[in-house]
C-alpha positions as CSV (number, residue, x, y, z in Angstrom):
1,X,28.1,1.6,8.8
2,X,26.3,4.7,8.1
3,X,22.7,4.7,8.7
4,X,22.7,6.7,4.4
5,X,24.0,3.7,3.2
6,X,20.4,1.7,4.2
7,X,17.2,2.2,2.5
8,X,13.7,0.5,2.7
9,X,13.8,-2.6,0.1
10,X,9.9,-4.7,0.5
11,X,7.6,-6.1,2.4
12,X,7.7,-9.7,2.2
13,X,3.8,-11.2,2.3
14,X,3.1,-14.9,2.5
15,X,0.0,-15.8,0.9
16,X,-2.6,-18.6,0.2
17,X,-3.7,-17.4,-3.1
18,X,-0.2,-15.4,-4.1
19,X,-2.1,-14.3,-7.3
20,X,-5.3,-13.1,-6.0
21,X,-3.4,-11.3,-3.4
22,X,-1.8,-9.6,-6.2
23,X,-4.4,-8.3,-8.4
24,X,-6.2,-7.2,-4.6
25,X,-3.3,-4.7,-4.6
26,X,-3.6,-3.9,-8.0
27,X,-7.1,-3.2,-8.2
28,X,-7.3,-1.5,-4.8
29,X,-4.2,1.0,-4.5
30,X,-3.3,1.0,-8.2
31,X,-0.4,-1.2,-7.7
32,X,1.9,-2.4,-10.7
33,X,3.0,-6.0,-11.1
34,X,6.9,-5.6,-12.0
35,X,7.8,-9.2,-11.2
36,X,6.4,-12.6,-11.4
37,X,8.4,-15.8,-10.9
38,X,8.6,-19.3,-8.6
39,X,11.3,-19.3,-5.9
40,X,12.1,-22.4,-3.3
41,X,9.4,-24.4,-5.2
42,X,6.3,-21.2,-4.5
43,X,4.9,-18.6,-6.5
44,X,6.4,-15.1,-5.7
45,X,4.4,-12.0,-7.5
46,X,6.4,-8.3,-7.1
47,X,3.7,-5.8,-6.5
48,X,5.1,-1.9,-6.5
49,X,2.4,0.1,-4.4
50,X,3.1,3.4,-3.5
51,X,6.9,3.5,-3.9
52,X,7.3,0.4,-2.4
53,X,7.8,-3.5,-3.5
54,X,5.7,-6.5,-2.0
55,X,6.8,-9.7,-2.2
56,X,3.5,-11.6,-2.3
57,X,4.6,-15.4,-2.3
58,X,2.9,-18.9,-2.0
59,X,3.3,-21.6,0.4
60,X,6.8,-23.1,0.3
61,X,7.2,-26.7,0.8
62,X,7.1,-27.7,4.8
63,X,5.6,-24.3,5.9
64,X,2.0,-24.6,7.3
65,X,1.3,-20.5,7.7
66,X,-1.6,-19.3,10.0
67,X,-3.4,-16.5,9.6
68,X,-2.9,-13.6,12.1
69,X,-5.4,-12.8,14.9
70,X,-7.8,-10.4,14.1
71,X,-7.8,-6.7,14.3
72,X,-9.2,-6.0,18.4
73,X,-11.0,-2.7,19.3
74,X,-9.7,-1.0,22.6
75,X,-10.9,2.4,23.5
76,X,-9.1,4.8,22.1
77,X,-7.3,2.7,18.9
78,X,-7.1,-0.6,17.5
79,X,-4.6,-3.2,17.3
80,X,-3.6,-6.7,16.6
81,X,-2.7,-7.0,20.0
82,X,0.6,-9.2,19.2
83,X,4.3,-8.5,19.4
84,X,6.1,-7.9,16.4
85,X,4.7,-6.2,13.1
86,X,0.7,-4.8,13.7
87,X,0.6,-3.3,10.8
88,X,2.2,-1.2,7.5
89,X,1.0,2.0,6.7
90,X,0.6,4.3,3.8
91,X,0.3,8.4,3.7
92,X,-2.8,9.5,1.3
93,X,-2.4,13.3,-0.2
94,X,-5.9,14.0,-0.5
95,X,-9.9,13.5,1.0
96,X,-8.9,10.1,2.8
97,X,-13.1,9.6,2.8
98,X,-13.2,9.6,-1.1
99,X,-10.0,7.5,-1.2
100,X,-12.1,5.4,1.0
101,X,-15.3,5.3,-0.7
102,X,-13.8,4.0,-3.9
103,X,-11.8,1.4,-2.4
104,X,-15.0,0.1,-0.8
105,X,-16.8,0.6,-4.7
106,X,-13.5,-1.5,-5.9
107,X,-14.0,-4.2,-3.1
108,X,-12.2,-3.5,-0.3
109,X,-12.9,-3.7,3.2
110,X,-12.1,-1.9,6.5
111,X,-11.6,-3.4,9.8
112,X,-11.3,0.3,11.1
113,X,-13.2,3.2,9.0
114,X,-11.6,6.5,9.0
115,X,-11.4,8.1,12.2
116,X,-9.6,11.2,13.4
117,X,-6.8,9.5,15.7
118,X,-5.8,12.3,16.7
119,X,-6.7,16.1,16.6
120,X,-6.0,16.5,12.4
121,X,-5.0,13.3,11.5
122,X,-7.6,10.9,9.9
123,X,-6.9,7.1,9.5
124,X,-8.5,4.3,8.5
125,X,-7.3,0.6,8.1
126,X,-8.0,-2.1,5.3
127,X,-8.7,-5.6,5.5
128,X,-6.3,-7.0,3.0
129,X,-5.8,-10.4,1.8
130,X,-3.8,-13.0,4.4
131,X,-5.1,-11.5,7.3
132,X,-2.3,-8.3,6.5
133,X,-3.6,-5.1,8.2
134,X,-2.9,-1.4,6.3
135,X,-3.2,1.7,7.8
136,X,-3.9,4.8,5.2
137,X,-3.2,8.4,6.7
138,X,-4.5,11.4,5.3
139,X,-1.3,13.2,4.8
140,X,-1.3,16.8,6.0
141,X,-2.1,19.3,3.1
């Protein structure tokens, strides 16, 4: 198998509150709502952001979901500080700041506020519903 037959497909997001999760991504990275159904007795919302499909989805019957820990502060970055998946990430083409700015006006909060990571690259990460961390990178110009 050739790694050109493979392409990214979604993001799979479990959520308390499926719907409010949705309209979060709507309202805060202008998000579309392509999909709405229930699946396995839950709610599942399709959310394209960016190119990209969440699967936002309720609580199935059985599951009892917890909420990830928290993003920690180290020196020199930040991280959950778990194995597995820390974060997902989007590239911004243009002022990260203002992108920043009006997702705070819209609502949104930041467990990290842009920073320059590294020498030219500026990041920042939201606090997004479910405990789900996203990192936004100024894309180079």
């Amino acid at each position: 198998m050739s790694s050109h037959e493979l392409f990214f497909h979604h993001i799979h997001l479990v959520s308390e509150n499926p719907r409010a999760a949705a309209d979060w991504y709507v309202k805060i990275f202008g998000g579309d709502i392509v999909a709405e159904h229930e699946l396995r007795e839950a709610p599942q919302i399709n959310v394209q952001v960016g190119g990209i499909t969440l699967l936002i989805r309720g609580r199935r019957p059985g599951e009892t979901p917890q909420l990830p820990d928290p993003m920690k502060h180290f020196d020199r970055y930040s991280s959950h500080d778990v194995w597995g998946v820390d974060h997902f990430g989007f590239a911004y083409h243009g002022d990260l700041r203002s992108f920043c700015e009006v997702a705070k006006q819209r609502g949104a909060t930041f467990s990290v506020d842009p920073w320059e990571f590294s020498p030219g690259a500026l990041i920042c990460y939201l606090s997004a519903p479910d405990g789900v961390s996203i990192e936004v990178v100024e894309a180079n110009r």
